[in-house]
GUVO-695730 format. One record per residue: residue in one letter; z, x, y of N, C-alpha, C, CB in turn. Coordinates in steps of 0.001 Angstrom, whole numbers, padded with zeros to 6 digits, always signed. Glycine has a CB too. Example, Ala and Ser with C-alpha at 12.3 -4.5 7.8 and 13.67 -1.06 7.14 Angstrom:
! GUVO-695730
A+007800+013190-005690+007800+012300-004500+007800+013200-003300+009046+011308-004473;S+007080+012850-002250+007140+013670-001060+007870+012900+000030+005725+014084-000598;
! end
This chain:
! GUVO-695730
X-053349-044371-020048-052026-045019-020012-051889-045721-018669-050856-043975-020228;X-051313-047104-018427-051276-048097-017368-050255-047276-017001-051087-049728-017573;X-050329-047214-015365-049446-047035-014644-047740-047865-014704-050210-047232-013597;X-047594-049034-015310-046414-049740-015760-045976-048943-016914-046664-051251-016119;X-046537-048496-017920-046258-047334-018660-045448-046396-018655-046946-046831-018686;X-046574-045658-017635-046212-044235-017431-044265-044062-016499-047811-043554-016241;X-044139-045614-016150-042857-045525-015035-042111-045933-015667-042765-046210-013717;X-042278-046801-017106-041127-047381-017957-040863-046096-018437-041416-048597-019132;X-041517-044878-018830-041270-043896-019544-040612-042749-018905-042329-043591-020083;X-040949-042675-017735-039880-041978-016830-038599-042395-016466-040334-041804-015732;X-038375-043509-016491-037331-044369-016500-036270-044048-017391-037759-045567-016749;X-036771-044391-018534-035945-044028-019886-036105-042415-019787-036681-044771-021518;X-036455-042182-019504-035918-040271-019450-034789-040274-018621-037146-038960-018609;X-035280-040819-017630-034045-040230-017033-032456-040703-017119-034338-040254-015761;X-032589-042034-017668-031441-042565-018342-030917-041742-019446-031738-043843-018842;X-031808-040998-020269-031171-040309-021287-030583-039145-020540-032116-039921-022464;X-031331-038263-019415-030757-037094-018772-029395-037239-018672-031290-036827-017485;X-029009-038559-017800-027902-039112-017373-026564-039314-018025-028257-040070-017079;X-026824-040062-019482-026349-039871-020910-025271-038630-021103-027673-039590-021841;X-026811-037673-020964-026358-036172-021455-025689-035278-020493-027560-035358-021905;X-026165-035520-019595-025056-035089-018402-023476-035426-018529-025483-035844-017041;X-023208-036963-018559-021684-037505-018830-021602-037278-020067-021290-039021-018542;X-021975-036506-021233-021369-036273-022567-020809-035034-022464-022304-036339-023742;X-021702-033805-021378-021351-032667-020903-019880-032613-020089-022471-032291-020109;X-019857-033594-019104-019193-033918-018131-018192-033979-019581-019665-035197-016960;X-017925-034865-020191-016741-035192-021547-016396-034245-022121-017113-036012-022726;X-017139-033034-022186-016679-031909-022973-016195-030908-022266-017601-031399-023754;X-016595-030656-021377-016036-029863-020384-014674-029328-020457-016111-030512-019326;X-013268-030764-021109-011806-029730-021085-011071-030493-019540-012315-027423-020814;X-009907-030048-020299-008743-029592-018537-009264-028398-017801-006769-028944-018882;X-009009-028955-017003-009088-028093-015862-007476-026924-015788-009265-029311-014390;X-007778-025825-014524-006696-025098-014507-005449-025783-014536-006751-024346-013521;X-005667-026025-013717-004059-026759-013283-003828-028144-014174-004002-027322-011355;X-004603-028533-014895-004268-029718-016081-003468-028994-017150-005749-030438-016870;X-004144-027642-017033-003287-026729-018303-001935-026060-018001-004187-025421-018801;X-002055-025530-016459-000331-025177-015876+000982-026577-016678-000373-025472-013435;X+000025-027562-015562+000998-028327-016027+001789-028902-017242+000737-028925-015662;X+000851-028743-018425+001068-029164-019347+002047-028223-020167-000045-029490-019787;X+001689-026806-019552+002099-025652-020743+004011-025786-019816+000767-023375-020603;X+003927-026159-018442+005094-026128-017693+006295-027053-018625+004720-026770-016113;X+005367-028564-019132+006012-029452-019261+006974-028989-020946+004951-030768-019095;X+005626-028515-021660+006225-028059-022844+007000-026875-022777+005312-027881-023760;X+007340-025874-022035+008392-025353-021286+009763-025926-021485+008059-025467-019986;X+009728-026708-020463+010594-027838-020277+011125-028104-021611+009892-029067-019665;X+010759-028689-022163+010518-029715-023705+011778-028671-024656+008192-029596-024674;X+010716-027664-024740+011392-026464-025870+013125-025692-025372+009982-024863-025872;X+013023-025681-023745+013904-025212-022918+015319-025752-023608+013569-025690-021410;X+014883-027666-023446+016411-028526-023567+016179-028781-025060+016674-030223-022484;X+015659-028873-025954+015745-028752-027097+016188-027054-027420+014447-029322-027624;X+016400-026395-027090+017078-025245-027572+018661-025265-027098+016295-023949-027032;X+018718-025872-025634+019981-025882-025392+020574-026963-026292+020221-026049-023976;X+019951-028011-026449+020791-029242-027631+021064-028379-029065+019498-030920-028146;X+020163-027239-029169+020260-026715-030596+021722-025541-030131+018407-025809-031278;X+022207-025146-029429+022950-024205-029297+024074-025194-029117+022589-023144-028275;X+024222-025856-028292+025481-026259-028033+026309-027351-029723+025187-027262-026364;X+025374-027646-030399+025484-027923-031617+026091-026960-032850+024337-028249-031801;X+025609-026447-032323+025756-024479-033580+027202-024041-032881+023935-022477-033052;X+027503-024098-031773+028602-023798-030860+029900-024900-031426+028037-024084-029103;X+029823-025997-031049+030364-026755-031582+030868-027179-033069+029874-027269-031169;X+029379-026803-033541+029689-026090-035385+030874-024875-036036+028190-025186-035807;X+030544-024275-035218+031454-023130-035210+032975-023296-034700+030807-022127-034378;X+033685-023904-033653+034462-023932-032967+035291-025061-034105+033984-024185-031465;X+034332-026093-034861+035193-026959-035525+035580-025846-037003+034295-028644-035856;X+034232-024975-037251+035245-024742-038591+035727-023751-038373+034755-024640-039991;X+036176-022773-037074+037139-021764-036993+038523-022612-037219+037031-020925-035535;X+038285-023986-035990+040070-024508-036275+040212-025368-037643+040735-025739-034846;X+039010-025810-038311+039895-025378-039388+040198-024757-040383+040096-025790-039705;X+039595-023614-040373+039948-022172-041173+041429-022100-040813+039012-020629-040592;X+041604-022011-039166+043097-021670-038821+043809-022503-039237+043475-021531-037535;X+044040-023872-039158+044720-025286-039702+045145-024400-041453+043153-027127-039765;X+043880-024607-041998+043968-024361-043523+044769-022682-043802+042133-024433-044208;X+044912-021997-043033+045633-020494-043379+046881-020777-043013+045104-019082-042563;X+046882-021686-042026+048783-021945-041318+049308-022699-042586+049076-023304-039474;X+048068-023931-043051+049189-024885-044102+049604-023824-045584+048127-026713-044823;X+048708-023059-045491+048996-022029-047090+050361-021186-047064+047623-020623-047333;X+050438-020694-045512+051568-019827-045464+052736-021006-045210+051417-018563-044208;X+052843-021959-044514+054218-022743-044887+054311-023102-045782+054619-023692-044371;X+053020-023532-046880+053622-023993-048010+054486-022991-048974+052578-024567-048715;X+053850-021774-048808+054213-020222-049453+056170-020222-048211+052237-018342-048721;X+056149-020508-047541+057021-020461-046827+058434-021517-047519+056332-020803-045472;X+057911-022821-047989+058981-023854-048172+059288-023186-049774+058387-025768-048011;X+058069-022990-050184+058658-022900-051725+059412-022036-051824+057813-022672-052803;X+059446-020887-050983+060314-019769-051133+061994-020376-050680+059657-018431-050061;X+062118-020674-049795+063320-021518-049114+063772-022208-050006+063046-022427-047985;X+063430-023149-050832+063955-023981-051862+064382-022849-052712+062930-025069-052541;X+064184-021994-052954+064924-021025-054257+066281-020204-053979+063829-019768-054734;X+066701-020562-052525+067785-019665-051907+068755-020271-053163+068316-019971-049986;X+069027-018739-053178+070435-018790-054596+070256-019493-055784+071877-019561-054176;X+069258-019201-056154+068697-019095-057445+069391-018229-058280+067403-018707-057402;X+069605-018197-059765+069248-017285-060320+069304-017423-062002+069952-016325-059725;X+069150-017162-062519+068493-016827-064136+069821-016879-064904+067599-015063-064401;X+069562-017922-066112+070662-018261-067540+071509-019504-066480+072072-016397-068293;X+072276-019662-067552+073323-020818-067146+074703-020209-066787+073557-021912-068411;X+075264-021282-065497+076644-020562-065088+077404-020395-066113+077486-021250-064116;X+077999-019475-066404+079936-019432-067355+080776-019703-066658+080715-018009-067946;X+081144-019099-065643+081996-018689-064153+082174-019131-063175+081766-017885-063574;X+083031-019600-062060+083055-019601-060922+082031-018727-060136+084203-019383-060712;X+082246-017089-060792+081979-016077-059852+080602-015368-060515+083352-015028-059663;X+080134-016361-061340+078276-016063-061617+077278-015744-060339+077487-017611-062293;X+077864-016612-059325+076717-016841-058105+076660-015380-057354+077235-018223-056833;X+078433-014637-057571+078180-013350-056464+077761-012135-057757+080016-012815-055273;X+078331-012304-058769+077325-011668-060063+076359-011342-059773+076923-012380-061122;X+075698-012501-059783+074075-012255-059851+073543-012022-058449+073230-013588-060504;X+074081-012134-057376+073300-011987-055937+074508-011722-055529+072391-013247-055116;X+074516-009702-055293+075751-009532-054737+075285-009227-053133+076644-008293-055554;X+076587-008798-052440+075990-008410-051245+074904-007270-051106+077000-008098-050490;X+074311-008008-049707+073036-006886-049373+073149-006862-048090+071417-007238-049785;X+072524-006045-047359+072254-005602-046372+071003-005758-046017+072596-004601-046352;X+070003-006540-044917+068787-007013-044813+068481-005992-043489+068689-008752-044663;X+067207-005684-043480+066351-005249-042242+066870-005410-040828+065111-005995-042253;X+067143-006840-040541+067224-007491-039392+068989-007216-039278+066543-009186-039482;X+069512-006466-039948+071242-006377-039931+072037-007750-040356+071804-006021-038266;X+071182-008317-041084+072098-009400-041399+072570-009196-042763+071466-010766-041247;X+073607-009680-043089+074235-009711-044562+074412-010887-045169+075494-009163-044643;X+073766-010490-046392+074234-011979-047376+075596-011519-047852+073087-012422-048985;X+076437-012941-047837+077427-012935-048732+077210-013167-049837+078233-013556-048509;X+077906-012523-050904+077412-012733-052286+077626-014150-053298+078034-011622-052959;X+076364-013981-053497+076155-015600-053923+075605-016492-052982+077443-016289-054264;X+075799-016168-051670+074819-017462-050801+073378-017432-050828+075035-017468-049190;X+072774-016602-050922+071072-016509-051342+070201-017254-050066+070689-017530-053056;X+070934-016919-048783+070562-017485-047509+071012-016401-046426+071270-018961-047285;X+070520-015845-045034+071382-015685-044354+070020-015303-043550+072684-014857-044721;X+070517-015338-041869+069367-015221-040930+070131-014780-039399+068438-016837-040877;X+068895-014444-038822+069239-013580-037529+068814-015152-036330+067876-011678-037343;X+069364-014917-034927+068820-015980-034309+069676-016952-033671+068093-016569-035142;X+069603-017341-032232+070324-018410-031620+069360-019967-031474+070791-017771-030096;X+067776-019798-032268+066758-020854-031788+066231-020664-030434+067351-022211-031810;X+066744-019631-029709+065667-019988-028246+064604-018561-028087+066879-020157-026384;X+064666-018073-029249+063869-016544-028642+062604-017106-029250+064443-014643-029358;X+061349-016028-028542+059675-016107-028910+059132-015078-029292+058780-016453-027883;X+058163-015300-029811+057455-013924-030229+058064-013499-031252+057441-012802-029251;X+058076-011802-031093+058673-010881-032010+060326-011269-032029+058336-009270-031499;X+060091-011980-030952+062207-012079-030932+062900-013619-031531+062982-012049-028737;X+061527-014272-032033+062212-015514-032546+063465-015124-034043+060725-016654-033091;X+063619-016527-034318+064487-015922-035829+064145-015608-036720+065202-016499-036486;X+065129-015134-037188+064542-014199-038351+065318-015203-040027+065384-012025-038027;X+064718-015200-041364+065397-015973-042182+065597-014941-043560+064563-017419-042398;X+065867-014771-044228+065705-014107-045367+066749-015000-046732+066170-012424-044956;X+066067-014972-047878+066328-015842-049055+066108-015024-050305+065401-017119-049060;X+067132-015179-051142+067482-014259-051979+068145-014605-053298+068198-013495-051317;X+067042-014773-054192+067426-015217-055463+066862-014309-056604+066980-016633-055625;X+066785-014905-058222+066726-014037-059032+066139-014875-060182+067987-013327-059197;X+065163-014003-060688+063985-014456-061515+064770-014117-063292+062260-013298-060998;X+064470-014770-063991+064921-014242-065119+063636-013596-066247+065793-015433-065715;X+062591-013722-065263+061003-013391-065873+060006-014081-065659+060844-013384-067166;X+058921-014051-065646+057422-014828-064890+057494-015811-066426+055403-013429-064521;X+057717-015248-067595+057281-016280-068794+058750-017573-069480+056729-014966-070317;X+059920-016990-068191+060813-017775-068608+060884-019131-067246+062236-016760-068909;X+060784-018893-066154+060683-019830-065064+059649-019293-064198+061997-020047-064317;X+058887-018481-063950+057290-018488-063322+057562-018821-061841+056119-019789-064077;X+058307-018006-061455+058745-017855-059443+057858-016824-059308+060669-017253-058715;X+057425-017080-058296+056516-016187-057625+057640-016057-056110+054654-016990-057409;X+057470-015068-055693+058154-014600-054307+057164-014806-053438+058676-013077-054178;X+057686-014683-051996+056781-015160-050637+055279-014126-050962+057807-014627-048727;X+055124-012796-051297+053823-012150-051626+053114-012727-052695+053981-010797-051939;X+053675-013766-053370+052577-013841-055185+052999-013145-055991+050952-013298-055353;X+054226-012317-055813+054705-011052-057291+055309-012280-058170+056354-009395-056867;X+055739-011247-059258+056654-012011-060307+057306-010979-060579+056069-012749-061595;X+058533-011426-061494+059296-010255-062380+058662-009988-063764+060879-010678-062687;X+058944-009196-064455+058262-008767-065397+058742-009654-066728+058435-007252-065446;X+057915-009503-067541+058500-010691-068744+059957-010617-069006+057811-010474-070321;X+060600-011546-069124+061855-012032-070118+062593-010525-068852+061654-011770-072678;X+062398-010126-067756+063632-008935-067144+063815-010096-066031+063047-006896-066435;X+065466-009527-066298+065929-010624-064740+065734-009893-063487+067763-011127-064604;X+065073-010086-062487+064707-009450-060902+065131-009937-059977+063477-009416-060449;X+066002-009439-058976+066226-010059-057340+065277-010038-056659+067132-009429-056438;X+065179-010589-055938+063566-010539-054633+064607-011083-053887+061651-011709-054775;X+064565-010384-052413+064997-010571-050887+063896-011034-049940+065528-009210-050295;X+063375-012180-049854+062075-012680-049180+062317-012673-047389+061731-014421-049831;X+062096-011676-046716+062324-011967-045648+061261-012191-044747+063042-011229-045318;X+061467-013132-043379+060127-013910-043146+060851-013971-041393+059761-015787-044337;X+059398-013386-040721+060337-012920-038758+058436-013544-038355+061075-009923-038036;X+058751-013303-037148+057380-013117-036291+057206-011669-035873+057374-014041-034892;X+055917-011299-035959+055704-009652-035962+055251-010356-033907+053856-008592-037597;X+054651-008253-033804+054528-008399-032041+053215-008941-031853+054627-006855-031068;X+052280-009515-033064+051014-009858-032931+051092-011077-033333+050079-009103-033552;X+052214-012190-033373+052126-013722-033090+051795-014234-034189+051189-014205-032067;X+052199-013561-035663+051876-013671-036902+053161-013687-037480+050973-012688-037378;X+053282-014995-038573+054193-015209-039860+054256-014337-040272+053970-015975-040840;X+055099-013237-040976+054792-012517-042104+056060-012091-042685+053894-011400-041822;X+055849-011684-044180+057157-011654-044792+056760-010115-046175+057590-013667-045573;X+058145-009770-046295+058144-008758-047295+059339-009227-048206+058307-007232-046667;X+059070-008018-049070+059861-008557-050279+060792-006896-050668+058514-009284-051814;X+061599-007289-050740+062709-006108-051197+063431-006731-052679+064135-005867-049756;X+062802-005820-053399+063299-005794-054997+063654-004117-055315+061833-006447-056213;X+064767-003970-056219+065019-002901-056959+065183-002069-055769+063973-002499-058044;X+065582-002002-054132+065820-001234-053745+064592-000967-052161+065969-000447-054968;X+063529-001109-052896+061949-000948-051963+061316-001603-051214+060966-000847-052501;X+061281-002022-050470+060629-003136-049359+059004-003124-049246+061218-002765-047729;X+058645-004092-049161+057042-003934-049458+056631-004070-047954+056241-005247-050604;X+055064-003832-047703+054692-003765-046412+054483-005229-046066+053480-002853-046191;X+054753-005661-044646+054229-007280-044403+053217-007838-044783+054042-007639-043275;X+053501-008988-045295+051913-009662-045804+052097-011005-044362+051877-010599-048188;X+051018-010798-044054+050517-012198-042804+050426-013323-043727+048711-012050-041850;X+051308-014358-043091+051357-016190-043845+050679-016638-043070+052777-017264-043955;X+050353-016562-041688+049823-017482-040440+049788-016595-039435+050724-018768-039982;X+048739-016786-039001+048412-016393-037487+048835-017122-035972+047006-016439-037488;X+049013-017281-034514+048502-017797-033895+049901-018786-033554+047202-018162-034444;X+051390-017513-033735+052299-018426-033806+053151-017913-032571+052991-018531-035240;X+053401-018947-031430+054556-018417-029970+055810-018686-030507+054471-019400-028282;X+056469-019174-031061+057676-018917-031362+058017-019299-033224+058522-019814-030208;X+059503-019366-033586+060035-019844-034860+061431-019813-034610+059629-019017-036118;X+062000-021548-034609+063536-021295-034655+063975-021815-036034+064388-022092-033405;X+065404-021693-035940+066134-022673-036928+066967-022948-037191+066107-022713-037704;X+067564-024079-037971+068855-024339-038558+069251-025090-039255+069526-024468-038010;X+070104-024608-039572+070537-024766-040892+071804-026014-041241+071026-023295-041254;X+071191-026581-041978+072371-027684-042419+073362-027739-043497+071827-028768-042687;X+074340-027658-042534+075818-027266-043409+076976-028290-043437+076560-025924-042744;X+077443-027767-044742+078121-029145-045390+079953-028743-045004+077673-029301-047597;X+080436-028374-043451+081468-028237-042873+082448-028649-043303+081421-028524-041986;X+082738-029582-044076+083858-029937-044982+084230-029870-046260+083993-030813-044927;X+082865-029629-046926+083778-028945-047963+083545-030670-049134+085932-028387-047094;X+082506-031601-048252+082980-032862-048890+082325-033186-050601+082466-034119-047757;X+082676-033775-051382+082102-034286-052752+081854-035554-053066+082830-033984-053710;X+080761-035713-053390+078923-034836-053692+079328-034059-051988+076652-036513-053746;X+078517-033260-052342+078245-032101-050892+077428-032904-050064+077294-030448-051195;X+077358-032739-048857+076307-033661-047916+076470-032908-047038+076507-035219-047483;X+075231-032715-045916+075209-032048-044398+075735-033092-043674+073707-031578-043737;X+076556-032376-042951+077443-032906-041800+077020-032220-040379+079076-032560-042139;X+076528-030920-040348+075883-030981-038891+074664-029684-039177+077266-030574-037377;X+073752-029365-037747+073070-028449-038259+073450-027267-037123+071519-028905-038492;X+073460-026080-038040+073973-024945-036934+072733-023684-036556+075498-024070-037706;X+072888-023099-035346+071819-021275-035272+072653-020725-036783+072390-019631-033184;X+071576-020167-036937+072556-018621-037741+073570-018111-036579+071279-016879-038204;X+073307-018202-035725+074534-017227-034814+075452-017710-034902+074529-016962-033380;X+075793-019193-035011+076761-020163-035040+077326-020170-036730+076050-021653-034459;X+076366-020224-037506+076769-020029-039180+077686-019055-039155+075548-019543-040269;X+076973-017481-039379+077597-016481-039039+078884-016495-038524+076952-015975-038369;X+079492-017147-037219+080857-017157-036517+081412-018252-036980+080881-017166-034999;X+080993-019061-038034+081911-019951-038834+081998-019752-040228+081570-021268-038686;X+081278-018559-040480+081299-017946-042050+081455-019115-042868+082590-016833-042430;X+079918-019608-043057+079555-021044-043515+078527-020773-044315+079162-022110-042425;X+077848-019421-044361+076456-019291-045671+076695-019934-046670+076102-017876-046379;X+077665-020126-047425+078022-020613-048418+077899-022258-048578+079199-020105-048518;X+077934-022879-047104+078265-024212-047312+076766-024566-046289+080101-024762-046751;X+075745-023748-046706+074445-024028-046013+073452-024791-047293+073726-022402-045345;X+073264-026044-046951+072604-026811-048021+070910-026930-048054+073204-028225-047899;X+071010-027218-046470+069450-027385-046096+068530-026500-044641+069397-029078-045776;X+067378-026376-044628+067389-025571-043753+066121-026165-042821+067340-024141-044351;X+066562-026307-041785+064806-026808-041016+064386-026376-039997+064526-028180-040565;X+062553-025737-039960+062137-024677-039961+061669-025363-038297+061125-024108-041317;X+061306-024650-037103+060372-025366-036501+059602-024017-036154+060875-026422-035290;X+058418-024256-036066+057379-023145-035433+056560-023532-034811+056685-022379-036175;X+056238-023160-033961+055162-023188-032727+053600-022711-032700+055738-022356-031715;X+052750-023477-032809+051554-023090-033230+050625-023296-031761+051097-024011-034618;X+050344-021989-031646+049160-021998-030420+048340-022461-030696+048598-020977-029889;X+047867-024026-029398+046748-024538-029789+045417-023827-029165+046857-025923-029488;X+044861-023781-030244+043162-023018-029637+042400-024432-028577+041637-022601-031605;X+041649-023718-028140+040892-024136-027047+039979-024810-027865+040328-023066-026059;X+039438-025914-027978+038553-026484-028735+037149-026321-028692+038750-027538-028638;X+036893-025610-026997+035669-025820-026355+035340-023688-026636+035914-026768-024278;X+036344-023059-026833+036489-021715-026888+037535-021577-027619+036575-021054-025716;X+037642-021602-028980+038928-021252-030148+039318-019737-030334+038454-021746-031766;X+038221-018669-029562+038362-017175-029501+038992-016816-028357+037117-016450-029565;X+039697-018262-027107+040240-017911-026273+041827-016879-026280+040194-019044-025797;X+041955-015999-025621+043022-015240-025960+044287-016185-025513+042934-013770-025249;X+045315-016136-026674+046740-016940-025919+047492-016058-025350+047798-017731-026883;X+048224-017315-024380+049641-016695-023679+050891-017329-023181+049332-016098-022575;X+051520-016685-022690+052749-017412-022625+052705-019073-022420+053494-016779-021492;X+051842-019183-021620+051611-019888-020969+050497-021096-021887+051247-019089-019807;X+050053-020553-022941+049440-021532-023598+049808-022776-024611+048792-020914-024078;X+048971-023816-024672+049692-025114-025367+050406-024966-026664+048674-026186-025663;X+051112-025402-027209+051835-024985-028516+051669-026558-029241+053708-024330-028243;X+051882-026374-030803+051541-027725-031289+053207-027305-032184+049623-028069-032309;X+053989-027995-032913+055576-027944-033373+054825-028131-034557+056969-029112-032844;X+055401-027307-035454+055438-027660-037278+057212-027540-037292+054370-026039-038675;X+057616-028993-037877+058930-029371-037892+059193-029400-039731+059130-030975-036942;X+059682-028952-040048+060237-029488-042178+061841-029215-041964+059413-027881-044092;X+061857-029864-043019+063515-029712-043524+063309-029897-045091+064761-031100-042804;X+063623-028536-045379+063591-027472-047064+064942-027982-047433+063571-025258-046993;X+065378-028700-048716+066417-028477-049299+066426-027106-050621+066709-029890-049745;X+067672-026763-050421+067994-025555-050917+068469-026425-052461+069259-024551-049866;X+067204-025695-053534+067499-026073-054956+068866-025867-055510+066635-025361-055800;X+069197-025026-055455+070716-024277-055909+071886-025208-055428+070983-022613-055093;X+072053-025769-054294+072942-026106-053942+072366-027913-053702+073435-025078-052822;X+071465-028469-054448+071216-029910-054189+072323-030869-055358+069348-030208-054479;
! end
């Protein structure tokens, strides 16, 4: 073999060594610290993608607590107006002048207030108290049976078929910032049922027809304390409710309220069926 040979052939060896060396060199991988960093970065990565996933789920939650609460407040005022519209109600057609105290004679209510007979209205309250001490309302009419006019009272009861029943619906703020109302029939008072949660005060008053005028019309609106000392139940047509709804914290809706916390007004004005 010529010596030009033998050096082209060493040549090309060692070009292939070289080859195989940088294919080695290629396989080799990251290094330590290529891998810190990387595993640091995906760290990172998973870190704020979990916080975007929480504060989402957080926010999820906070919208449908308020409006779970929204949707339980609108059930109990609505359970609230329908009852109000039935003040001095009651079952068959008048004969009489004196049908109205007939059928809804005097009572004596919880809160010491008295209906006069036949007004199917009467309430405790000057409008400025809170809490447990706001006003108090109670409404008092008479079913002639669930299959003859289908009244349900502030709980969901009925009277029993074709029997005529009084229900006394009375409706206060308890010491836990809750709507709630019972029902006194035949004598027995039932235990409070909660209408709404999450409530700082409830006033009201009542619109009364002071003269006596025909067609009847409200002429001003009075407290019960003021009704009461003008012995006016009778000439009470309409009644309008305001309540105070603690606003939840939007960012924390499990925040505890207090005196001191925001209030949102639910304002209506109920006309009284009986006397429209």
């Amino acid at each position: 073999m010529t010596p030009n040979r033998t050096s082209s052939i060493k040549h090309q060896a060692t070009k292939i060594k070289s080859v195989v060396r940088q294919g080695y060199a290629l396989q080799s991988g990251f290094s330590m610290i290529e891998l810190m960093v990387a595993i640091l970065i995906g760290l990172f990565l998973t870190l704020g993608l979990s916080q975007i996933f929480l504060r989402m789920y957080s926010t999820s939650q906070s919208q449908g607590n308020l409006s779970q609460n929204q949707e339980n407040q609108r059930l109990g005022i609505v359970m609230l107006t329908n009852t109000v519209q039935l003040a001095g109600f009651y079952a068959g057609t008048p004969t009489t002048v004196n049908d109205n105290a007939t059928n809804l004679p005097s009572v004596t209510n919880a809160d010491t207030s008295v209906f006069v007979a036949g007004a199917g209205i009467v309430g405790t309250g000057n409008g400025t108290g809170t809490g447990a001490t706001s006003d108090t309302l109670n409404i008092y009419y008479q079913s002639g049976g669930v299959n003859l006019d289908g009244i349900i009272n502030c709980q969901g009861g009925t009277a029993a078929t074709s029997t005529k029943t009084t229900f006394i619906n009375s409706f206060s703020i308890n010491g836990s910032s809750q709507l709630v109302c019972t029902v006194t029939t035949g004598g027995a008072t039932s235990k409070p049922l909660v209408l709404a949660n999450n409530i700082a005060s409830m006033s009201i008053l009542y619109g009364v027809d002071s003269t006596g005028s025909i067609p009847s019309s409200v002429d001003t609106y009075l407290t019960a304390t003021a009704v009461q000392s003008a012995n006016k139940w009778m000439s009470v047509r309409t009644v309008q409710i305001t309540i105070n709804f603690y606003t939840p914290n939007p960012l924390n809706p499990n925040q505890a309220f207090t005196n001191n916390s925001p209030t949102t007004p639910w304002v209506q004005t109920i006309n009284l069926m009986a006397k429209s």
